[in-house]
C-alpha positions as CSV (number, residue, x, y, z in Angstrom):
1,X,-41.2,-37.2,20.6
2,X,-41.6,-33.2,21.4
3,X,-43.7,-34.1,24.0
4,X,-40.9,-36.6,26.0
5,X,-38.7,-33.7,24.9
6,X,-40.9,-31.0,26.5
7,X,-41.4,-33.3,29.4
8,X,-38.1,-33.9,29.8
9,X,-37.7,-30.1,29.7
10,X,-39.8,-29.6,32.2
11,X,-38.7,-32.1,35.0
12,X,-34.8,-30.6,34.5
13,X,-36.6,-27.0,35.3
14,X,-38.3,-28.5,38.2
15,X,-35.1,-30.1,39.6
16,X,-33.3,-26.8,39.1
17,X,-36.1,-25.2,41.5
18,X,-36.1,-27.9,43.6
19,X,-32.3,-27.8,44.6
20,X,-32.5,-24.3,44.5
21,X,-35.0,-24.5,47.5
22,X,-32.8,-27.3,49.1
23,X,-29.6,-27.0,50.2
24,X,-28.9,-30.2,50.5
25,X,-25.8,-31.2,48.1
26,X,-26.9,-34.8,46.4
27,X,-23.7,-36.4,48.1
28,X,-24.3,-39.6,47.0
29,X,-25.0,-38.7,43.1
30,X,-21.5,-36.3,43.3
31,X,-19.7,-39.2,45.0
32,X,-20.7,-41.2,42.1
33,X,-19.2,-38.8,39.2
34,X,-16.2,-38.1,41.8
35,X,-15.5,-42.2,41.4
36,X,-15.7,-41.8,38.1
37,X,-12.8,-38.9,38.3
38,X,-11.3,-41.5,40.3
39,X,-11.5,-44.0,37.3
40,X,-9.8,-41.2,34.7
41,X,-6.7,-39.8,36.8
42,X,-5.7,-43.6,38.2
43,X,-6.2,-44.9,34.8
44,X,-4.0,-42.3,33.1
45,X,-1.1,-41.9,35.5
46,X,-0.9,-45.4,36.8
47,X,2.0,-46.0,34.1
48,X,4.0,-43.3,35.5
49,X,4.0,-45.4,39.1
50,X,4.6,-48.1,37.2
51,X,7.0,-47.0,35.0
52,X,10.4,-49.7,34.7
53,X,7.8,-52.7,35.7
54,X,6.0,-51.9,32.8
55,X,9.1,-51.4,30.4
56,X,10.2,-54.5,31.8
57,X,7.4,-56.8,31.5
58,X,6.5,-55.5,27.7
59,X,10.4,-55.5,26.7
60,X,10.7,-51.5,26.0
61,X,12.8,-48.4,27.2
62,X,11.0,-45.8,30.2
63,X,10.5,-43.4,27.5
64,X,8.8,-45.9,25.2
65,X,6.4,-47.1,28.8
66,X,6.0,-43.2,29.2
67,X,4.4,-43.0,25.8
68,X,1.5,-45.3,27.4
69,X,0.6,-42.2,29.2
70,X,1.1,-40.1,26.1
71,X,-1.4,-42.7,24.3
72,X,-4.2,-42.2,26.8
73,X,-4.1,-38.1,26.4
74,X,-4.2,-38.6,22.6
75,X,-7.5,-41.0,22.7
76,X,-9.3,-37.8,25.4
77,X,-7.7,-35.4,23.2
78,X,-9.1,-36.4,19.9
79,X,-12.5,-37.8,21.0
80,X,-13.5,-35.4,23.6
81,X,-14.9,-33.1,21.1
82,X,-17.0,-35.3,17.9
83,X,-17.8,-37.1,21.1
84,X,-19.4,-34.5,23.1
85,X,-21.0,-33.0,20.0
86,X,-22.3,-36.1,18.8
87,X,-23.6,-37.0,22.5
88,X,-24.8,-33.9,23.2
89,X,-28.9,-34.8,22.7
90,X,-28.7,-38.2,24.3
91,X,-29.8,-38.6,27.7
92,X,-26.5,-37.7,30.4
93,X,-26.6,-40.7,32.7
94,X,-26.7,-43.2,29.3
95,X,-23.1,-41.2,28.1
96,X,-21.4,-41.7,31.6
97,X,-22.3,-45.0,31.6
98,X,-20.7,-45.5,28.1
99,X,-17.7,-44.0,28.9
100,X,-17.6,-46.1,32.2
101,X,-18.4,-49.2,30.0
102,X,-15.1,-48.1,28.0
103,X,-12.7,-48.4,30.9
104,X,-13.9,-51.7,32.0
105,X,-13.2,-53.1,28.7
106,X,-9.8,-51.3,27.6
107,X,-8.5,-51.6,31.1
108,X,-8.8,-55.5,31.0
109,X,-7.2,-55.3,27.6
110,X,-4.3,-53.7,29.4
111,X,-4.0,-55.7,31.9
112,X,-3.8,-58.9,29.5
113,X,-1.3,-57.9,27.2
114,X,1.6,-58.9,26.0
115,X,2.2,-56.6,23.3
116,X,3.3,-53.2,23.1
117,X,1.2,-51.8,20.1
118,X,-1.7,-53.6,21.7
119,X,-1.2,-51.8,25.0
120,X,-1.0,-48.4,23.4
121,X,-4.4,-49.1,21.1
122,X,-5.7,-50.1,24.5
123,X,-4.3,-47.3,26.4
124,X,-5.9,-45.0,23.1
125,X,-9.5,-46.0,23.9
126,X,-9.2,-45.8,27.8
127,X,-8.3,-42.0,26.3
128,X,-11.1,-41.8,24.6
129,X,-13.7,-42.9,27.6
130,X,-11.8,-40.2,29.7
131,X,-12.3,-37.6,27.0
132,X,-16.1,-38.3,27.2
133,X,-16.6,-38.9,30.9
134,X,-14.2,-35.4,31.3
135,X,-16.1,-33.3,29.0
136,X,-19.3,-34.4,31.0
137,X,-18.7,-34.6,34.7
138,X,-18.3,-30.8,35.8
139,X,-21.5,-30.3,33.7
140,X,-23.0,-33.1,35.3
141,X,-22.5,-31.7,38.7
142,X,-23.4,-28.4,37.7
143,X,-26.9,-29.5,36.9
144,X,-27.7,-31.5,40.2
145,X,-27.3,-28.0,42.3
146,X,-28.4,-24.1,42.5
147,X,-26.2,-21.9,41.4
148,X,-25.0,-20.8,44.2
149,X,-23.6,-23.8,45.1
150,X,-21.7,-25.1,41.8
151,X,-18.7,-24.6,43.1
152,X,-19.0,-26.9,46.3
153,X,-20.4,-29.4,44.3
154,X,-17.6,-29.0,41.8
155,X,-15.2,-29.7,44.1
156,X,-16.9,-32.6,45.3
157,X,-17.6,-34.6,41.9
158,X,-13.5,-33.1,41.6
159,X,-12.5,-35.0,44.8
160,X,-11.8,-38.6,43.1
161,X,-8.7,-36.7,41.3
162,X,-6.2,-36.3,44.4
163,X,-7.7,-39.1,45.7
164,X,-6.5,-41.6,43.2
165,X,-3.1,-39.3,43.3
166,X,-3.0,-39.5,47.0
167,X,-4.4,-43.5,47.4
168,X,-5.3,-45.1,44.4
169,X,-1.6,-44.4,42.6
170,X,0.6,-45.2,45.6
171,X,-1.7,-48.1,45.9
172,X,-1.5,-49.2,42.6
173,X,2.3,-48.7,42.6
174,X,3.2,-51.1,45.6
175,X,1.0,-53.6,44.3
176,X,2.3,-53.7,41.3
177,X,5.7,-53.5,42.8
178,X,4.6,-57.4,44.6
179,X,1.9,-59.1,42.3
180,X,2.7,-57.3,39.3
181,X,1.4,-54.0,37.3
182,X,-1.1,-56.5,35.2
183,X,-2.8,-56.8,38.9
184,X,-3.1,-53.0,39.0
185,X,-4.7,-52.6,36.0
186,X,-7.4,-55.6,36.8
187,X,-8.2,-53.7,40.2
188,X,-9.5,-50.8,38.7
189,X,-11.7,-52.9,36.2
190,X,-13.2,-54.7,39.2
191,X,-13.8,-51.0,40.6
192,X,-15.5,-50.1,37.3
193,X,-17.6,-52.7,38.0
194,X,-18.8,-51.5,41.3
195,X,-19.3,-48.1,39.7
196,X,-21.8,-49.2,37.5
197,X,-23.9,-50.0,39.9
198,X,-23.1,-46.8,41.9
199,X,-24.4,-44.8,39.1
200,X,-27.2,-47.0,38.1
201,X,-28.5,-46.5,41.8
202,X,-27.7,-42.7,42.5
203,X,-26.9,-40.7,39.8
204,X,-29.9,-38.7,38.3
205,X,-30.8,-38.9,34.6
206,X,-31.1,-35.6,32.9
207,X,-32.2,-35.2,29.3
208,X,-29.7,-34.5,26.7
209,X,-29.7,-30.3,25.1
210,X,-31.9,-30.1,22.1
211,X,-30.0,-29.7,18.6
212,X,-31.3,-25.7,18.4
213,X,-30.0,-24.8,21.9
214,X,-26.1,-26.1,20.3
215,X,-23.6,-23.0,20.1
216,X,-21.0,-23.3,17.3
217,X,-18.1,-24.4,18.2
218,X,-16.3,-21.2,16.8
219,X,-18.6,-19.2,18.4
220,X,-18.0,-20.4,22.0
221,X,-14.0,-20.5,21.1
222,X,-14.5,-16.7,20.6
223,X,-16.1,-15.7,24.0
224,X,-14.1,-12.9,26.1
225,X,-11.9,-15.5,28.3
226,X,-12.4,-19.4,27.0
227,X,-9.0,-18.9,25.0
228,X,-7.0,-17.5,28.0
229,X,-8.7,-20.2,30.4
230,X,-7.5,-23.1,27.8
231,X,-4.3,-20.9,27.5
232,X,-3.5,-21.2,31.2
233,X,-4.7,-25.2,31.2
234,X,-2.1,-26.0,28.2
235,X,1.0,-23.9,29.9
236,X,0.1,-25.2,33.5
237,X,-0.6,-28.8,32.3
238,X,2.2,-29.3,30.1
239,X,4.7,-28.1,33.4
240,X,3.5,-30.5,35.8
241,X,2.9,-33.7,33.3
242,X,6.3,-33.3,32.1
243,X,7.9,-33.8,35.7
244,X,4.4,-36.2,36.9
245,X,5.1,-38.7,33.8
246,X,8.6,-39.0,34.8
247,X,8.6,-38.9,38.4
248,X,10.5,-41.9,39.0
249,X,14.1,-40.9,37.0
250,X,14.0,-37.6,38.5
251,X,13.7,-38.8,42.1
252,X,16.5,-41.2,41.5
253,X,18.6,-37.6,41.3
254,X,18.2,-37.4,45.1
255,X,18.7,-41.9,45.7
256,X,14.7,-41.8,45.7
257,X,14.1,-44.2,42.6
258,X,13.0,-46.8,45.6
259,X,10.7,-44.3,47.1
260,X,8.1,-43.2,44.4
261,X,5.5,-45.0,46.3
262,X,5.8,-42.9,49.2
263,X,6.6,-39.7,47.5
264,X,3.4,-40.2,45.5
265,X,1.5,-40.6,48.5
266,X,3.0,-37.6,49.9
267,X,1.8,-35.6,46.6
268,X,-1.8,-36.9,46.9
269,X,-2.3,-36.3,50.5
270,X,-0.9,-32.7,50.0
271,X,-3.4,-32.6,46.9
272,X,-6.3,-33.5,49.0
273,X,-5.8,-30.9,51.3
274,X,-5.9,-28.4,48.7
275,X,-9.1,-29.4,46.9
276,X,-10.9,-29.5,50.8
277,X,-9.8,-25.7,50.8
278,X,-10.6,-25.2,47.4
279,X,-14.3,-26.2,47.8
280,X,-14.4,-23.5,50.8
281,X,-13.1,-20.8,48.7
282,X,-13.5,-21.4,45.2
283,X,-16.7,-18.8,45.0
284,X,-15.2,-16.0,45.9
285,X,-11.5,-16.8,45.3
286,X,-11.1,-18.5,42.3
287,X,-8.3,-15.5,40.9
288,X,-6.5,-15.6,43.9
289,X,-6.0,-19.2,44.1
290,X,-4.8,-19.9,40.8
291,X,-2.4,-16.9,40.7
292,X,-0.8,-18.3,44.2
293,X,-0.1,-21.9,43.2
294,X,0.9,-21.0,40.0
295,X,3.4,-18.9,41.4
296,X,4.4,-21.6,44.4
297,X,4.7,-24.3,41.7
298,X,7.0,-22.0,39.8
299,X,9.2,-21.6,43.5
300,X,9.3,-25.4,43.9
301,X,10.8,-25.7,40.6
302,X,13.3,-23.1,41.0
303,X,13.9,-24.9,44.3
304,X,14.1,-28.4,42.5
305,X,16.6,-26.7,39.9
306,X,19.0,-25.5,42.7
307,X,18.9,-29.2,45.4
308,X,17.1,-31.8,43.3
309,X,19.7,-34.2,44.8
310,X,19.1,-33.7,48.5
311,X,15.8,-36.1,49.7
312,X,14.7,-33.9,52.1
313,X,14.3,-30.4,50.0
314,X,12.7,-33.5,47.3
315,X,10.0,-34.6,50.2
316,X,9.2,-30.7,50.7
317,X,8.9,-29.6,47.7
318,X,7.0,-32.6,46.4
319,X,4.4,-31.6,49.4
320,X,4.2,-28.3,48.4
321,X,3.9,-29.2,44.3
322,X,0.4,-31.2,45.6
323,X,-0.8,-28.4,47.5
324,X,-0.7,-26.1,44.1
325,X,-2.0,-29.1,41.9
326,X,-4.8,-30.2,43.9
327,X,-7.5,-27.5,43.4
328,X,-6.4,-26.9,39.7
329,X,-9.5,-29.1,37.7
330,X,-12.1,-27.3,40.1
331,X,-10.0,-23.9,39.8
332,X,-9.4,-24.4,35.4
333,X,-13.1,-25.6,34.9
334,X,-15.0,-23.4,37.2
335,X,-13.2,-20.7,35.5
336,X,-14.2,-22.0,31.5
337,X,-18.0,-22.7,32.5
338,X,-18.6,-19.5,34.3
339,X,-16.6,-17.8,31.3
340,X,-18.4,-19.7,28.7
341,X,-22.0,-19.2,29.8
342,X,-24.1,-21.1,27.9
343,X,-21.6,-23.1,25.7
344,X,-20.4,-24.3,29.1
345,X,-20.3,-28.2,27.9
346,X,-18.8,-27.4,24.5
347,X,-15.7,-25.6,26.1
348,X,-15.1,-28.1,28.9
349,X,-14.8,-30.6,26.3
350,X,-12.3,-28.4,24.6
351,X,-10.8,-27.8,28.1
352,X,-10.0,-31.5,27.7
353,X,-8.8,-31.1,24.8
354,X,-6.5,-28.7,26.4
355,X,-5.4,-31.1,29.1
356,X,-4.8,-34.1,27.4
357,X,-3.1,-32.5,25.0
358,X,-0.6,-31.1,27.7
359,X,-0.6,-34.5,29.1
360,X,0.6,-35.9,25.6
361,X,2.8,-32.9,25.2
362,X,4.1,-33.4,28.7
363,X,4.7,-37.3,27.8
364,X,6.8,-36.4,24.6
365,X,8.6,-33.3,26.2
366,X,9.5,-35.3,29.0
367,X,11.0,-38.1,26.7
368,X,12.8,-35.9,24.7
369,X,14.6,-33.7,27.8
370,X,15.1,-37.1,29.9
371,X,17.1,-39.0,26.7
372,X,19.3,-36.2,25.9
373,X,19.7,-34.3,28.8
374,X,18.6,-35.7,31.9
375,X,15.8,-35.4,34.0
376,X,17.8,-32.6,35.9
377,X,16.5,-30.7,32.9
378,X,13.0,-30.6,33.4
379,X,12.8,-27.7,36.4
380,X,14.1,-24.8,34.0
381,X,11.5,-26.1,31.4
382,X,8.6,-25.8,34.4
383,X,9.5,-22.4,35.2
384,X,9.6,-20.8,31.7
385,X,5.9,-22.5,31.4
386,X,4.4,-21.4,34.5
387,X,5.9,-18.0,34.1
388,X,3.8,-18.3,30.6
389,X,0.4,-19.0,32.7
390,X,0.8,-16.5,35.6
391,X,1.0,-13.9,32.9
392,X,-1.9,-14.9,31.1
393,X,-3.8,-15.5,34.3
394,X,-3.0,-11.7,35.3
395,X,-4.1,-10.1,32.4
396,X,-7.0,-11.9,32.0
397,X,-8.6,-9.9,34.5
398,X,-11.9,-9.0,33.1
399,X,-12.6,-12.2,31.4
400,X,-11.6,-15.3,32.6
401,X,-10.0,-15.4,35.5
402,X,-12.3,-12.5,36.7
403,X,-11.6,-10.5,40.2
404,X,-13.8,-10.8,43.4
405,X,-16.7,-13.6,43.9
406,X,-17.9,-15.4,41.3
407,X,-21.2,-14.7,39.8
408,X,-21.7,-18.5,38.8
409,X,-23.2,-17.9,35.3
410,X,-25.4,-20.9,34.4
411,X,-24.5,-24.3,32.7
């Protein structure tokens, strides 16, 4: 058994120096995890396209359906810790194919039923799969490339997130909006399928970190930065789920309750923009970027506050919301690895933690400000958050969200 280990120990090592000495990205292998990105976001955010056909078809309210989204976060927020932890030593391509194995099955048991309290245990465990494949993927890509060139590869095992906002979702939506959201939830299950495959064909195996080479928890909680990383995911997250999850009311402010298919679209497309630029700059931007679409964000929903009923200023400022969102996972995890160093894996699962947690958060908060208020409510609520994250983000200078070119500390 130390021998496989040693073996094992040795072959990673020699793959390290041999894509150091290639530049070649593995394109194929980072396509593969970015598909499996692709799986988490459309899975998670398809109820919010979704939204009345879904209260509809299972009898409910929209805040009750948004709760399906809330679900979801809980499962990755609870799991993606004991799971990573308890994964840690088994062998990386057998836990992405678990988790992958876990949306196939809790996506069909979406799509099939009839009952609400089924839905959300369903919705619960499609959660938890994300929690594990999240708290693996950046890692994952980390480890197929040199140094120098983590961030490129980041951004492309990243790419399957705006692409399910900008395709998938409005996909999704207007097919759910003719056959029926069941239908939705069945496509990405035949997808799952086809991944699978994908990973069994491209995706390297890597063994699994040996129990001695764990950091403590506490231990990787307490480095200089990981708090104000998390910090900045939690305030930033919680701001854009709360007006994501309920998309749909607040359009219907400017007459666009009929449009959300095409303002989704419109946010995706802008989204993939920003990651393509994000993958050119990330090394030896990562500061500035994050400081500038937190701050744009924060314009756009001072903007939204002052003409959320006229459609065009909606259209613009939608745009504009997907240009600051799109780079944000590369931006937020690039930030935590480099910052936590060798506990890298342990704080990306507690980055989703983090995230799910905001996404929950956002799925409550929303709920709440939508039945009593409105959803002309939500914009004052996003600015006092992303005011909270540009702070931190500025004074965490030194650590964190460091100044000048990354130095890409190992993973």
């Amino acid at each position: 058994m130390e021998k496989d280990i040693a073996l094992d120990t040795k072959n990673d090592a020699l793959g390290r120096r041999s894509a150091e000495a290639d530049d070649r990205l593995p394109i194929p292998a980072l396509l593969a995890l970015a598909m499996t990105g692709f799986i988490c976001i459309i899975t998670e955010t398809l109820p919010a396209g979704l939204l009345p056909q879904m209260a509809k078809g299972l009898g409910i309210s929209n805040s009750l359906a948004g709760q399906t989204v809330t679900a979801y976060a809980l499962g990755s927020l609870l799991a993606a810790i004991p799971l990573t932890v308890a994964t840690r030593s088994w062998r990386r391509r057998t836990v992405l194919l678990l988790a992958i194995v876990g949306f196939l099955v809790f996506n069909s048991v979406t799509a099939w039923s009839s009952h609400y309290w089924l839905t959300l245990a369903a919705r619960f465990f499609a959660g938890v799969a994300a929690g594990l494949s999240w708290s693996l993927l950046a890692g994952y890509a980390r480890r197929m490339v040199a140094v120098h060139q983590q961030g490129k590869a980041m951004a492309i095992a990243m790419v399957g997130t705006p692409i399910a906002l900008s395709l998938g979702l409005p996909l999704g939506t207007w097919l759910g909006g003719i056959i029926g959201w069941r239908s939705a939830f069945l496509a990405i299950s035949a997808l799952t399928v086809i991944l699978i495959v994908w990973v069994l064909a491209k995706v390297p195996d890597y063994p699994g970190h040996s129990r001695h080479e764990s950091m403590p928890i506490s231990n990787v909680l307490t480095t200089p930065g990981v708090r104000p990383v998390l910090s900045v995911v939690i305030a930033w997250m919680l701001a854009h789920n709360i007006l994501y999850t309920y998309i749909s009311p607040f359009l219907t402010l400017a007459g666009l309750g009929s449009k959300v298919d095409i303002l989704l679209l419109v946010f995706g497309l802008a989204a993939l923009v920003a990651i393509a630029i994000t993958g050119k700059i990330i090394d030896r931007y990562l500061r500035l970027c994050v400081l500038i679409s937190l701050a744009i964000f924060a314009l756009v929903s001072l903007t939204f506050m002052w003409f959320s009923q006229i459609a065009a200023v909606v259209y613009v400022g939608v745009a504009v919301w997907g240009l600051t969102f799109g780079g944000a996972a590369t931006l937020l995890q690039t930030a935590l690895a480099d910052t936590a160093g060798e506990g890298a894996d342990i704080a990306l699962s507690m980055n989703v933690v983090a995230w799910n947690g905001a996404i929950a958060a956002g799925g409550i908060t929303g709920g709440i400000l939508l039945d009593h208020w409105g959803a002309h409510a939500f914009p004052p609520v996003l600015i006092l958050l992303l005011a909270i994250a540009f702070t931190i983000s500025w004074w965490a200078k030194a650590h964190g969200f460091s100044a000048g070119a990354r130095t890409g500390h190992g993973n």
